[in-house]
C-alpha positions as CSV (number, residue, x, y, z in Angstrom):
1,X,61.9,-45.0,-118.5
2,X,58.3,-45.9,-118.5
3,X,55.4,-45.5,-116.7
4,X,54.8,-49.0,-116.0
5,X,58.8,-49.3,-115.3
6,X,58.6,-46.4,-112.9
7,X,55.8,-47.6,-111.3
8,X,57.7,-51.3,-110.6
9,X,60.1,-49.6,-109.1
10,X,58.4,-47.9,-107.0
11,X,56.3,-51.1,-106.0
12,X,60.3,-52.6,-105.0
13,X,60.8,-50.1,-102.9
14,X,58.0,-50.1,-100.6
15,X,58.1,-53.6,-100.4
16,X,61.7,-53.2,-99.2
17,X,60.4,-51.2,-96.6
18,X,57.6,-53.5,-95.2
19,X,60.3,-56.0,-95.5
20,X,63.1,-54.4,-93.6
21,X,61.2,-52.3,-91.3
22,X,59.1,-53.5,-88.6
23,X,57.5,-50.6,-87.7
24,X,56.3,-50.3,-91.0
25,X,52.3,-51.3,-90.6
26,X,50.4,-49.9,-93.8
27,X,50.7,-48.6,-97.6
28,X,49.5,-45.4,-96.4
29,X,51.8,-44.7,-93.2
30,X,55.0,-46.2,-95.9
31,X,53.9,-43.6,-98.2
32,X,54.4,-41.0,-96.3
33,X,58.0,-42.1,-95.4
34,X,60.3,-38.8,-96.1
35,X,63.2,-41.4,-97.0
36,X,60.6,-42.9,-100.1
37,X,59.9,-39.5,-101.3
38,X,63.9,-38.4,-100.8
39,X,64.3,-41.7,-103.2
40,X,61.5,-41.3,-105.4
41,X,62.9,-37.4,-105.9
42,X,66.1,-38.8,-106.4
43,X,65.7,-41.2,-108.9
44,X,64.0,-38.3,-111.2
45,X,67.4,-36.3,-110.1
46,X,69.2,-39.4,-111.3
47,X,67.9,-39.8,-114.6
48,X,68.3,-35.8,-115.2
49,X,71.6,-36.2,-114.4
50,X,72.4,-39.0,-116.6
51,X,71.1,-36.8,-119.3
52,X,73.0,-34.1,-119.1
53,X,71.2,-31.9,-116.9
54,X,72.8,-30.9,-114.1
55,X,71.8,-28.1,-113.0
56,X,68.1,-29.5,-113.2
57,X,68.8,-32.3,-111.2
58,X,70.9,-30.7,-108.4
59,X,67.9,-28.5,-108.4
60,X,65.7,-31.1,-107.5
61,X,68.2,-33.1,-105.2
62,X,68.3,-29.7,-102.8
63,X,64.5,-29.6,-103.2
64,X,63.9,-33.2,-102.1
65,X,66.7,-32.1,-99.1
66,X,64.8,-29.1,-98.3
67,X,61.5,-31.5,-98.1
68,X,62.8,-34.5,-96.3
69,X,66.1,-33.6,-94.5
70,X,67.5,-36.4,-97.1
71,X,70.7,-35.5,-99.4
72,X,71.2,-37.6,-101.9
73,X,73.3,-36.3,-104.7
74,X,71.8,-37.4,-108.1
75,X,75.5,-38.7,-109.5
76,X,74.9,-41.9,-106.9
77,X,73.7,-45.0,-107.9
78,X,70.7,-46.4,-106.2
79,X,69.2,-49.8,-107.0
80,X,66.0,-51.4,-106.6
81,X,64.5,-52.1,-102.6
82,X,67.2,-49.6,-101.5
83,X,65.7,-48.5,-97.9
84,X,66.7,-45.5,-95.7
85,X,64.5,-44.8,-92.4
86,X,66.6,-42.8,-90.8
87,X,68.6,-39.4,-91.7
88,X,70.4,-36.6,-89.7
89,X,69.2,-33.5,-90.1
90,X,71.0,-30.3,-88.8
């Protein structure tokens, strides 16, 4: 995956979030949405995953749980302007 690819992405998915959420008012406050960085986190797990590297990317899918109280195994399929705002946390 590219840079440029990456970065698309990543443009997708905030827009998914000023679109679907109202309470969403600026680039700055969306960037510092714990379900973007438990999806950014997990498409890196993803794509280690898909690789072959397992352990790597469970690694980083607990790390991106212990940051955001978001569990995402990195076997799932996410696509594009996928938007989580809300996640239990125990």
């Amino acid at each position: 995956m590219s840079i440029s690819h990456a970065l698309r992405v990543l443009r997708d998915d905030v827009r998914a979030i000023f679109r679907n959420d109202p309470a969403a008012r600026s680039l700055p406050e969306v960037l510092l949405y714990p379900g973007l960085h438990a999806l950014v986190l997990h498409r890196v797990a993803h794509r280690l995953h898909r690789s072959g590297a397992k352990f790597l990317s469970r690694l980083i899918s607990q790390l991106a749980r212990f940051i955001t109280g978001i569990e995402i195994h990195p076997g799932a399929r996410i696509g594009r302007g996928f938007l989580s705002i809300m996640a239990w946390v125990s």
